[in-house]
C-alpha positions in Angstrom: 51.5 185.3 -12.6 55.3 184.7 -11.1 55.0 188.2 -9.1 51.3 187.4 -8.0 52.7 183.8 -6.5 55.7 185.4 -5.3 53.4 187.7 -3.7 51.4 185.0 -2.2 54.5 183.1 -0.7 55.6 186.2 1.2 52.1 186.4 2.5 51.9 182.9 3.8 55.3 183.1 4.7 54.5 186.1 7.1 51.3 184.7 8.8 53.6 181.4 9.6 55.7 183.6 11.3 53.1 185.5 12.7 51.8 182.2 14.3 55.1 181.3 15.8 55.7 184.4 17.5 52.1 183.9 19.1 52.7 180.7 20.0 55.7 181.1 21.6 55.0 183.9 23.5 52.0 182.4 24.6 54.3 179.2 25.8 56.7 181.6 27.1 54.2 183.2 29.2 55.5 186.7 27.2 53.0 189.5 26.9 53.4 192.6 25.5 53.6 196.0 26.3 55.2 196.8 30.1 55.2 194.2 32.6 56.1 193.5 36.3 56.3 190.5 38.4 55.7 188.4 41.7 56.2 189.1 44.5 56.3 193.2 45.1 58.5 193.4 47.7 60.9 190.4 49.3 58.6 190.4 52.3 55.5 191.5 53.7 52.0 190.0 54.2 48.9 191.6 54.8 48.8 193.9 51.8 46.8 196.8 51.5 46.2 200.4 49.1 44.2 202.7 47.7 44.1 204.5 45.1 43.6 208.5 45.2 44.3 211.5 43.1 46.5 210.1 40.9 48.4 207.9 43.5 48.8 204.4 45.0 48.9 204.8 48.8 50.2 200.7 50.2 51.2 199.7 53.4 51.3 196.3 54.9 51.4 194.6 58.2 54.6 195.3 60.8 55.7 194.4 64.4 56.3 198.0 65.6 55.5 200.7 63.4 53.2 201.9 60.7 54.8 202.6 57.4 53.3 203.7 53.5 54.5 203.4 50.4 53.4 206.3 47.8 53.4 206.1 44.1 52.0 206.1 40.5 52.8 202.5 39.6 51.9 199.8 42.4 53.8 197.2 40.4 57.4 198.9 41.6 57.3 199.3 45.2 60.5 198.7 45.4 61.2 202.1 44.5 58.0 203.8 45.8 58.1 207.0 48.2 58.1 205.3 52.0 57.3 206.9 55.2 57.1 205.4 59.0 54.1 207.9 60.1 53.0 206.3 63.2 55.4 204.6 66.2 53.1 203.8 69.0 53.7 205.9 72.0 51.6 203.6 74.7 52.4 200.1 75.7 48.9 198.9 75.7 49.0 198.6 71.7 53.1 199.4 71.0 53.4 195.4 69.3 52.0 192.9 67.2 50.3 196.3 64.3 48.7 194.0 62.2 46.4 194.6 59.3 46.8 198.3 58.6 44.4 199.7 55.9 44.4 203.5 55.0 41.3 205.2 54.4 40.0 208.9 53.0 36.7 209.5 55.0 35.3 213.1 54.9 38.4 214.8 53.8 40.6 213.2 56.3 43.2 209.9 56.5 42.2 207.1 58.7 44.3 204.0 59.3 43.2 201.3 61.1 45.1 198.9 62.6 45.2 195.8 65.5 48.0 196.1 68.5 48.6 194.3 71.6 50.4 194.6 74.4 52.9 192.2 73.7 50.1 189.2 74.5 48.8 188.2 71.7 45.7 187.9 73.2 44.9 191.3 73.9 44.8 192.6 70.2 42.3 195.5 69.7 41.4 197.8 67.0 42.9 201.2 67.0 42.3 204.0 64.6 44.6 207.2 63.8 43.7 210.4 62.3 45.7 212.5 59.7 43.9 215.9 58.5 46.5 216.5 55.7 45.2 215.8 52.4 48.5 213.9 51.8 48.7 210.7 54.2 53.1 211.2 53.9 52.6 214.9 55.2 51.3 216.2 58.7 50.5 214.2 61.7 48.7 211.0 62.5 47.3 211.4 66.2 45.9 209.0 67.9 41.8 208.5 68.2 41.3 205.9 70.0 40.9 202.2 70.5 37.4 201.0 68.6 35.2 199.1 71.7 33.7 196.2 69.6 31.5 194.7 72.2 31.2 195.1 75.9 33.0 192.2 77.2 36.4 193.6 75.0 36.9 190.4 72.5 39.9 190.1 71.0 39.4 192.0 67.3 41.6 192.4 64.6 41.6 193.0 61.1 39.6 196.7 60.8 37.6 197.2 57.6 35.2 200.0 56.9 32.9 200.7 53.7 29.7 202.8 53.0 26.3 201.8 51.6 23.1 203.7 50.9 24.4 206.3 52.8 25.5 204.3 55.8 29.7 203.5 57.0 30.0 200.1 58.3 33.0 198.7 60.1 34.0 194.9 59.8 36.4 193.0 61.4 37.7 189.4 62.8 37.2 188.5 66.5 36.2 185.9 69.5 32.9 185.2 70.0 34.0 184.5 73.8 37.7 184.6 75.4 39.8 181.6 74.3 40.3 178.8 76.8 41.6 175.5 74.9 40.6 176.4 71.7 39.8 179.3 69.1 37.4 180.6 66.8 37.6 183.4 64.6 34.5 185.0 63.5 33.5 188.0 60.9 31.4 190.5 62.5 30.1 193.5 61.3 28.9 196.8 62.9 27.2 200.3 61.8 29.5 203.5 62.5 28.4 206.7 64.2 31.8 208.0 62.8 35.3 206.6 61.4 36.4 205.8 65.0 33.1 205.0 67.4 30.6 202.1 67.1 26.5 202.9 66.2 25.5 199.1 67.2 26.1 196.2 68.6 28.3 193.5 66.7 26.5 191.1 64.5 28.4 187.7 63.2 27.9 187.2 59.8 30.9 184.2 59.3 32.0 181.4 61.8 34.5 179.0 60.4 31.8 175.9 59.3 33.3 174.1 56.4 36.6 172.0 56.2 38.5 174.4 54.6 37.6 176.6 56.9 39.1 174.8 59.9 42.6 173.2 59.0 45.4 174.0 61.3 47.7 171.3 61.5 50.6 171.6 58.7 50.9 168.8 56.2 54.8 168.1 58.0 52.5 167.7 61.5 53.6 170.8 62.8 50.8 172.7 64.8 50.0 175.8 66.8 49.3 174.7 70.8 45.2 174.6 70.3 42.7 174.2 67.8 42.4 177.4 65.6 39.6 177.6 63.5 39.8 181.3 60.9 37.6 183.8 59.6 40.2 186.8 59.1 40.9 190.1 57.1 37.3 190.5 55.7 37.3 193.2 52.5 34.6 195.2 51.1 34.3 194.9 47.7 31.0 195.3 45.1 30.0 193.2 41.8 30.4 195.1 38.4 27.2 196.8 38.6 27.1 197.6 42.2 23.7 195.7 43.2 25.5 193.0 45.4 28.2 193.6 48.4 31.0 191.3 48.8 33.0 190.5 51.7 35.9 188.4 50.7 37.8 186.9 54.2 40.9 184.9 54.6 40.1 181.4 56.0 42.3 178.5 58.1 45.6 178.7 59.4 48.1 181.5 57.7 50.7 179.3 58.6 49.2 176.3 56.4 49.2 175.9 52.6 45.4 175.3 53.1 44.6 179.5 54.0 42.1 180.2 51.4 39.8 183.3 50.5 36.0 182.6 51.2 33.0 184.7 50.1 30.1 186.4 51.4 27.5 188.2 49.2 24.6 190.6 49.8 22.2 192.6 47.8 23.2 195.9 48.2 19.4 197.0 49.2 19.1 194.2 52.0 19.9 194.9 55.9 23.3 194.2 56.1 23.3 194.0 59.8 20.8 191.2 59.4 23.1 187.3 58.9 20.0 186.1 56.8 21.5 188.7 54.6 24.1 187.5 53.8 25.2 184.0 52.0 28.3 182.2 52.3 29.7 180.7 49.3 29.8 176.9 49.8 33.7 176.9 48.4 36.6 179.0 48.6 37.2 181.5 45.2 41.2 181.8 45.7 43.5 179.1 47.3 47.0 177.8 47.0 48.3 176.5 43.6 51.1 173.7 44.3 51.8 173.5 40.3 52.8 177.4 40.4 54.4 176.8 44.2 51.9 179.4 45.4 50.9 178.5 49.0 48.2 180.1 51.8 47.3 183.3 49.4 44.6 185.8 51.4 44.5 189.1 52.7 42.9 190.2 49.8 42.6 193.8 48.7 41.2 195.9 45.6 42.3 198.7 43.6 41.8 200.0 40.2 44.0 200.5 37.8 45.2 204.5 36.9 42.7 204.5 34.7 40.1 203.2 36.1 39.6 200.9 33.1 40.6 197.6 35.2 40.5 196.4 38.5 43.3 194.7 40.2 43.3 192.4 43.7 46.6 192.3 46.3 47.4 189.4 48.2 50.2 187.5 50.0 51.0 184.0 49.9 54.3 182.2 50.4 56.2 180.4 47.8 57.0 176.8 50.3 53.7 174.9 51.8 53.8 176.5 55.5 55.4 178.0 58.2 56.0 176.6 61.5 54.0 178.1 63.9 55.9 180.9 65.4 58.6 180.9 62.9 59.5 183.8 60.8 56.8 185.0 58.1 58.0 184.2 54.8 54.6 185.5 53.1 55.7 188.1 50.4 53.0 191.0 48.6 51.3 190.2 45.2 49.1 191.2 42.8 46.9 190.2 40.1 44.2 191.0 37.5 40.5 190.3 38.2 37.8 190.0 36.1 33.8 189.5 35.2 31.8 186.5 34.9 28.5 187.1 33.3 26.9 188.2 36.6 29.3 190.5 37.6 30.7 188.5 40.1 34.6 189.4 40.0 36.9 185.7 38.6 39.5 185.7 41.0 41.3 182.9 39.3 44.6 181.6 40.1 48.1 182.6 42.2 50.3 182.9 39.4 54.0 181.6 40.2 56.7 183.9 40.7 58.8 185.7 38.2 56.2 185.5 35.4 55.7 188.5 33.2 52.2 190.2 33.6 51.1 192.8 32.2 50.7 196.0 34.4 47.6 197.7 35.2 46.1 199.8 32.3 47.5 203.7 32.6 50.4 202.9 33.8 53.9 202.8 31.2 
């Protein structure tokens, strides 16, 4: 009876401890297995990757030149493979590259980006062309600026995506040329190929709620005229594929209010019809003062190694705002998605800096 109590002592004595590891790791924020933290890099916004054969191809958004980062763990940039494979050559689009994304279409590298001339409000949409089957080797040459309507709106932020067979491009522009005030919209276009037009532009997104429109920092600081944002649309689907999701960035990057809004589709309907498409009425990822996360957008989606999980990148800033024309403090992050029961992905909350996550699934 003594060694069978003695037995039952160590027992209970073991699942206390057991309890108090748990619950301090779950106070301490500690998970197991290897980790990584917030941000990725000290700087950057606009974050962007995909993931092929094995490999995390990232780049981000730069004043004068077009670099990617290359490696098998996304969480450690810091010591990824980098690369500056395009300088621009002309004038008419050598500042401002903003929003690059890399793409494999048909066996060949795309990246799209937005230049300008140094006036901000010329930016355009340019795509380059790479025929290596490694974006960090050969050449990107130049194919062209992408004419999004006839009158040449301003256009930035490039996205492309297939659907029943079909390549769409979206993107961020003017509905007409600013004069006191401006209004981004999402539009959205078939593709004849990765760098020429099939249709004309159809808006699917005007900036219509509240949180849609701010642009005056809480501290009163303000850009010259009212700018009201739809930006950086991203294709992404629902678990099961039947509904297409746009996310888009929404209000002022330079305010804490810059949110993440939604559009969703069925994946059988016209997409180049706006009854289409439905906006929701909220946004599904905004700043988080208690974690001293502030504007988070520029979402985009990858998977994990393998394939088991799926991850979202984003910027956001760590103080409420940015004067307007002041240096960009926004830094790269990312975090885990997942499911609610419709397959719609739970975009959650921007965790704060320096806390452990756990990294994707596949990679050690």
């Amino acid at each position: 009876m003594k060694t069978k109590a003695l037995l039952l002592s160590a027992v209970l004595l073991l699942c206390i401890a057991c309890h108090n590891k748990q619950t301090k790791e779950k106070d301490n924020n500690v998970v197991s297995g290897p980790t990584y933290t917030n941000p990725l890099l000290p700087a950057g916004a606009e974050p962007w990757a995909i993931f092929h054969d094995g490999k995390y191809y990232y780049t981000q958004g730069s004043e004068n030149k077009i670099i990617i980062w290359e490696t098998t763990d996304i969480t450690d940039l810091a010591h990824a493979t980098q690369k500056e494979v395009w300088i621009p050559k002309e004038a008419v689009n050598s500042f401002h590259l903003w929003g690059p994304e890399i793409h494999f279409i048909d066996n060949k590298w795309y990246i799209y980006f937005t230049a300008d001339d140094g006036n901000m409000d010329n930016h355009q949409i340019y795509v380059i062309e790479n025929k290596s089957s490694n974006p960090l080797k050969g050449e990107f040459v130049m194919r062209g600026r992408i004419q999004t309507d006839k009158d040449n709106n301003w256009a930035i932020h490039a996205s492309t995506f297939e659907n029943k067979g079909k390549r769409y491009m979206i993107w961020c522009g003017w509905q007409k040329r600013r004069i006191d005030a401006e209004n981004q919209c999402i539009y959205i276009a078939q593709m004849k190929n990765p760098w020429t037009l099939s249709s004309e532009r159809v808006s699917i997104s005007q900036p219509e709620y509240e949180w849609e429109r701010q642009w005056i920092n809480p501290d009163g600081t303000k850009t010259a005229y009212p700018i009201h944002v739809n930006e950086a649309p991203q294709y992404f689907h629902s678990k099961n594929k039947d509904k297409i999701l746009i996310y888009y960035s929404a209000s002022g990057s330079w305010t804490p209010y810059y949110c993440v809004g939604l559009l969703i589709a069925d994946a059988t309907s016209n997409l180049m019809i706006p009854a289409s498409w439905k906006k929701y009425p909220d946004p599904v990822f905004k700043q988080q003062p208690n974690n001293k996360v502030y504007g988070p957008g520029g979402l985009s989606f990858i998977p994990s190694p393998d394939g088991k999980e799926w991850y979202f990148l984003y910027h956001a800033r760590k103080t409420p705002n940015d004067a307007p024309g002041a240096i960009d403090s926004r830094t790269p992050r990312l975090q885990k998605l997942e499911w609610d029961k419709n397959g719609i992905p739970i975009l959650g909350t921007p965790s704060s800096e320096g806390i452990q996550l756990k990294k994707p699934s596949g990679i050690n």
